[in-house]
N, C-alpha and C positions, 0 to 999 in steps of 0.2 A: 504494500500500500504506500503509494508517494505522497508528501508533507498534505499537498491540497487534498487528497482523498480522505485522509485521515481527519484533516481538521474541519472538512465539509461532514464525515460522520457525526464529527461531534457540533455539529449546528454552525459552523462558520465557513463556510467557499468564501477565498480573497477572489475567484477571476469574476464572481460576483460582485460582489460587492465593488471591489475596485472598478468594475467596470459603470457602476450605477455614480459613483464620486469621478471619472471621467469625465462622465457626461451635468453632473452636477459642478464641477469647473469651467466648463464650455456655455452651460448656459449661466452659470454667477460671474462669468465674466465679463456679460453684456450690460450689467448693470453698473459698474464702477464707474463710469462716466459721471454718475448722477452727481458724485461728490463736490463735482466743479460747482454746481450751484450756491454749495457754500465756503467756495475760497478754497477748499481742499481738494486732495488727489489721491488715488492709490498708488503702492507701492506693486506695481505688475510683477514684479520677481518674487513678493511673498505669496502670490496665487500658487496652491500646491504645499506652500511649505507648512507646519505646524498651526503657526498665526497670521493672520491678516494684519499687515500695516496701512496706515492711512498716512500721509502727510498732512498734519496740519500746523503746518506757519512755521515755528522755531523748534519743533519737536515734533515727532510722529508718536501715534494712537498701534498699542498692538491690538487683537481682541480672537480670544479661543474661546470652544466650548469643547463639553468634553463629557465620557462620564466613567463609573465602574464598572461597568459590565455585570457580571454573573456571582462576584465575590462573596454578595451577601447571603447566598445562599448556604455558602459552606461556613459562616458565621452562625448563622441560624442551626443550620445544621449540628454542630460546634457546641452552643449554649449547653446545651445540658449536660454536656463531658467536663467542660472545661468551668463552668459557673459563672462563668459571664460571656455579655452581649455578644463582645468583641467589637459594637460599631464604633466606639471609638480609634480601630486601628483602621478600619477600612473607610471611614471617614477622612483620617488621611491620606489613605490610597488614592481616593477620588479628588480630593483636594492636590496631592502631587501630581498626580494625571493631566490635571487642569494646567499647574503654575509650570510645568517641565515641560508643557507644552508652548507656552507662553515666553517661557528665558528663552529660548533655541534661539528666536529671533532677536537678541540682545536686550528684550525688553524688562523693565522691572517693574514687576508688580503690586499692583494699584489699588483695583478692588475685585474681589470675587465673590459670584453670587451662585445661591443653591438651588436646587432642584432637586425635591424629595419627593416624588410621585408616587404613590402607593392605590391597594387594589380598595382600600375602604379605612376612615377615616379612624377607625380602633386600631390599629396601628401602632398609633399615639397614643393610646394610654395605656402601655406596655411604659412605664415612667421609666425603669432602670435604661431601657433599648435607646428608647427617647432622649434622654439626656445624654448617654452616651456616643448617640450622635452628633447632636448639637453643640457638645464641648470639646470632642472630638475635633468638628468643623471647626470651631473658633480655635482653639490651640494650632491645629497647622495651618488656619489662616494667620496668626502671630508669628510663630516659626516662617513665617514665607515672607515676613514684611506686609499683607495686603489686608486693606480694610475688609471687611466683610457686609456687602453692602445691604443684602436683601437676598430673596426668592420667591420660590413657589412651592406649594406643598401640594398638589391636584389628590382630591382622591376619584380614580380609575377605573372604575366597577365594571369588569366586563370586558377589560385589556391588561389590567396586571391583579394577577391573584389577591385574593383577600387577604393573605399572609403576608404578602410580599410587598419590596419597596423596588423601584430605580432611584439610582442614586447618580445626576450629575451636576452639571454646572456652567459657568462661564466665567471668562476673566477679564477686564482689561488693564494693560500694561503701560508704561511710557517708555519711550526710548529718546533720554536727553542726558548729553549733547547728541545730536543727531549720527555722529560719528559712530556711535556706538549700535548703529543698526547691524545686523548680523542676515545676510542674503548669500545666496549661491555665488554671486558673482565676486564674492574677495577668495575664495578657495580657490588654491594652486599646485601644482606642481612641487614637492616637495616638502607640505606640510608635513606636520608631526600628527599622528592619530590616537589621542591621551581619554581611555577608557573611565569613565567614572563607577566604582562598583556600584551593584546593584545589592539589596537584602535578600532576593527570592525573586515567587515569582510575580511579584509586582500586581497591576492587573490585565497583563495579557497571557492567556492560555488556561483560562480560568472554564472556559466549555471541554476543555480536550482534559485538563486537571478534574474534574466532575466527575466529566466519563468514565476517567480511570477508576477513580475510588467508588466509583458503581460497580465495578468488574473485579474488586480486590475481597477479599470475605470478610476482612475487616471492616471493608470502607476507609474512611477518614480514621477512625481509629488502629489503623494501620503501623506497627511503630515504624519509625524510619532506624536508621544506625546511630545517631546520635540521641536516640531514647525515647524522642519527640515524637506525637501522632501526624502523621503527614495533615489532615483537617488541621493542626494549629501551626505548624509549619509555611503552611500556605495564606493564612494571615497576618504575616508578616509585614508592616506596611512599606511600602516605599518610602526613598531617601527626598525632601525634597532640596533637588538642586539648584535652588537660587541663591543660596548664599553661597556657593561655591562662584557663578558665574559672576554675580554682581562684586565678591573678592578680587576676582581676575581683571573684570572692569577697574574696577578703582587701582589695581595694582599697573594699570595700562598695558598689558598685554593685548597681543594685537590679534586678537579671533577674529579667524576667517570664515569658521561655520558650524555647525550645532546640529546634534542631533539626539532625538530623544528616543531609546531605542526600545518601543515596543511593538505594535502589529509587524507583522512580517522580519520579527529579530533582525540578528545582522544584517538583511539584506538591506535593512535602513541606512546603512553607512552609504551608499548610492544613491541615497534621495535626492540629489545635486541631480539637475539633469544635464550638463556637460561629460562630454568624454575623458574620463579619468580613473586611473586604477587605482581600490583601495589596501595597499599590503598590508596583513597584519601578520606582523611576524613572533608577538607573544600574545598568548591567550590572558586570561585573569582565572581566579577557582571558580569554578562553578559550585554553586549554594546549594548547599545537601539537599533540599527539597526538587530543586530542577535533576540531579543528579539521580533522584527516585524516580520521577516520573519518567525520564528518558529509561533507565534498567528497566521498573516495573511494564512500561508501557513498551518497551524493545523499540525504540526510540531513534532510529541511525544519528550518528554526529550530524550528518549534513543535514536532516531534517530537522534536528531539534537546533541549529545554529539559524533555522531559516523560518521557525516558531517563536523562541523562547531568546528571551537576552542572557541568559547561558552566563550570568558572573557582570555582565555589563547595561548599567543604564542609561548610559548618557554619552557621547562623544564631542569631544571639543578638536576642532583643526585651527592649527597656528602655526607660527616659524618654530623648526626646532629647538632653535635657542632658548626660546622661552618655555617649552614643554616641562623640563624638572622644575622649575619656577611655579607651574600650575601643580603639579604633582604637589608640592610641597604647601601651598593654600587649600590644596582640594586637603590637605590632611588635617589643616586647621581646623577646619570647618567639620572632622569627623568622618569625610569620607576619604574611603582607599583611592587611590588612584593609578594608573599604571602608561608608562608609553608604550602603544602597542604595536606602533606602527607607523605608513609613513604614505603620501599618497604620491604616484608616480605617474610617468604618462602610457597610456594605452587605452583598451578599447573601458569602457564602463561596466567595471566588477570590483567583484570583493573576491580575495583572494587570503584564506586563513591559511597561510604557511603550515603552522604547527598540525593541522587538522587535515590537508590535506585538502581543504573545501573551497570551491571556486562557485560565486554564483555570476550568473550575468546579466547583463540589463532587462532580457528577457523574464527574468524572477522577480523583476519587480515596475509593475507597469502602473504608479498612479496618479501620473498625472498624464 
């Protein structure tokens, strides 16, 4: 079974999907025009990327939306093994999804707003779940620097379970001095390729992570080797990355471009759409919980390098000079960081030395 068979088994085809966000950039890009009316413009080379920039006047406008996907289920799931909610950790899962999508473009975050849609309005008076959400949200909206501005709470009746929530969001960003926009076009030939780790698995692979612990006896109660149930292992929440980027900013490092690596894992380091080769020539460890799911689910390296962000969540491209310089902020700030690589000229791939894995532009089609 190849990566897309496997991952359309478990409820998500990318040649789908991608193909339906194709066509939803070709027609959102007929609308940016309209900006001129009020003095401003779009940034065309942010069409495609994580966040939309706007130019307006002395500073640009970023603005992402975003959500967690399927997480809460295995929190839910989870409650009664472990004694609590857990949405305070997947609250910041959805909250980092949001702002890691938001930094890529250089931007710093401003204010973020929620979206808790649920199938019927009791829910909510589950107080311990309830709060655990909401303080949840506000603590990594502080950790991230961004106000917390508002939302929505819909309740659903009759599109999402009575038990059940979606949980996303939006953000918007500033990017001043203007200088510090981060687009496809400053990446070059010879940058350095400085891996941010990752905690697990974040919230991408959380339909194909399901599937597995439905086909294990245990389930989620499943130990791993480090003694943990793979169900709380997989709650682990993501790192959010903006205090790393906005360090790097202020330290004036000269970043050429960003990426946040989760749908379609590595092959994200290719989301630039010039022709350029990505070499990586050290890997990072992979987090015992991806390390489970690839054995237990028999998992090949190249498919789960082209799933799962495998030990890395974020990538930064800059002059190599400055790369141990980032390395050495990204550890201030509490996360690992690694140089992994370096980009070169050739056709448009990723190329994992150590792993033996090459994809190429063909694997990843979305813009």
């Amino acid at each position: 079974m190849d990566k897309q068979d496997r991952y359309a088994s478990a409820g998500v085809d990318y040649d789908v999907l991608d193909r339906v966000k194709r066509l939803a950039l070709a027609e959102a890009g007929r609308t940016g025009g309209l900006l001129s009316r009020l003095g401003m413009s779009e940034i065309p080379e942010s069409r495609g990327e994580t966040a939309y920039v706007v130019d307006a006047g002395d500073h640009y406008i970023a603005t992402v939306l975003e959500c967690l996907g399927t997480k809460s289920l295995v929190a839910d799931a989870m409650r009664p093994h472990l004694g609590r909610s857990s949405y305070d950790r997947i609250a910041q899962d959805a909250v980092a999804a949001i702002v890691n999508d938001l930094v890529a473009v250089g931007a710093t975050p401003l204010v973020v707003h929620a979206y808790f849609a649920v199938g019927a309005s009791e829910w909510f008076a589950d107080e311990e779940r309830a709060s655990d959400l909401v303080r949840g949200w506000a603590r990594a909206c502080l950790e991230a620097g961004a106000s917390w501005g508002g939302g929505e709470s819909p309740a659903l009746g009759g599109i999402i379970r009575t038990d059940a929530i979606d949980l996303a969001g939006s953000a918007v960003g500033i990017v001043r001095p203007k200088s510090r926009l981060v687009t496809s076009d400053k990446l070059r030939e010879g940058d350095a390729i400085v891996l941010l780790a990752s905690t697990g698995i974040h919230t991408n692979g959380l339909s194909l992570a399901r599937k597995l612990a439905a086909e294990l006896p245990d389930g989620y109660l499943t130990p791993m080797e480090d003694g943990r149930y793979f169900g709380d292992a997989l709650l682990d929440p993501a790192p959010l990355y903006s205090r790393v980027v906005e360090g790097a900013q202020q330290a004036g490092l000269e970043i050429h471009y960003m990426v946040h690596i989760t749908g379609h894992g590595w092959r994200k380091l290719m989301r630039a759409p010039q022709d350029l080769t990505y070499l990586l020539e050290e890997v990072p460890t992979v987090p015992p919980v991806l390390e489970f799911i690839c054995r237990e689910g028999r998992i090949p390296e190249a498919e789960a390098y082209a799933l799962f962000n495998m030990g890395a969540g974020f990538a930064i491209f800059l002059p190599p000079a400055q790369a141990d310089e980032l390395v050495r902020l990204a550890s201030q700030q509490g996360v690992d960081a690694l140089v992994a690589g370096r980009v070169i000229e050739g056709p448009r791939r990723v190329v994992i030395q150590p792993k033996g894995i090459e994809y190429s532009a063909e694997d990843l089609r979305i813009r």
